[in-house]
N, C-alpha and C positions, 0 to 999 in steps of 0.2 A: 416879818411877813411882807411882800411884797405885792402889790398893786396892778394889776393887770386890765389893760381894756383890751378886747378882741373884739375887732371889726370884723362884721362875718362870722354867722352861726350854719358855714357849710361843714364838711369831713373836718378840716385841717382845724378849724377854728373851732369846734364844738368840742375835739379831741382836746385841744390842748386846752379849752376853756377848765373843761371835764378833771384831766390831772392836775392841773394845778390848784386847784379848791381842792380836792383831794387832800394835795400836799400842805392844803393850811392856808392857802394864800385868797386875796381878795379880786376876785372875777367881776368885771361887766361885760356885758355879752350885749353889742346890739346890732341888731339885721333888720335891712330894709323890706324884709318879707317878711308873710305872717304866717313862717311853721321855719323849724330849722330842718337841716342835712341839706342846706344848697339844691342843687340838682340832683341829688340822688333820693330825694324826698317822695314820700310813698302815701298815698292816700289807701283809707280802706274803702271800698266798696262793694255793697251784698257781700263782705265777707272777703275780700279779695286785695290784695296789698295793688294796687296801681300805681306804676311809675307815673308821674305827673309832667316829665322832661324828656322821655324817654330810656329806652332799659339804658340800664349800668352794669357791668358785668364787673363785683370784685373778686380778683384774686391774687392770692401769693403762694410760694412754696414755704417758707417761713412760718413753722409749728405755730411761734410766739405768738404773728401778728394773727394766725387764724382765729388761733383762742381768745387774744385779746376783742376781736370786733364778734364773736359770738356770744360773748358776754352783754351786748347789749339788742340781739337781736339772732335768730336763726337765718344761717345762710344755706342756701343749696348749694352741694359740692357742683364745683361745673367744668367739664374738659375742653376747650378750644379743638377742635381736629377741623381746620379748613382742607378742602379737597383742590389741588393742582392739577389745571389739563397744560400738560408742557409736550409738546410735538405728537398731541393725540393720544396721550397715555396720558389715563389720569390716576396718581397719588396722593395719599392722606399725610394731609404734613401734623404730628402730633408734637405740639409744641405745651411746654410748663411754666 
């Protein structure tokens, strides 16, 4: 078994905190804040997820990583289409 201290109980840190107790091993976890996920940390209110840092918008095309981070939370599927005005024409750039 191996010994782990993770600095930072943001995504990256709370992730690997996470799999490696999993995998058997000894985790310390400590953050200068009082809640984890860094800045993408969500307060409820009346009922209502509130970004507290402002939105975060994750996504990937990658099956694996989808199902892996919905396992700890429901995400909304979400599409990027920003709209381009290039020489007075404007088109949808639909990007993945």
């Amino acid at each position: 078994m191996t010994k782990y201290l993770v600095v930072g109980a943001g995504l990256f840190g709370a992730t690997f905190a996470h799999e490696a107790a999993k995998r058997g091993h000894e985790v310390k976890v400590i953050e200068k804040r009082d809640h984890l996920a860094g800045n993408i940390y969500t307060k409820e209110v009346h009922g209502i997820q509130v970004h507290q840092f402002g939105a975060h918008i994750f996504h990937t095309s990658n099956k694996e990583v989808w199902n892996y981070v919905n396992q700890f939370a429901e995400f909304n599927r979400y599409t990027n289409s920003p709209v381009a005005n290039y020489n007075a024409k404007f088109t949808t750039c639909h990007l993945t």
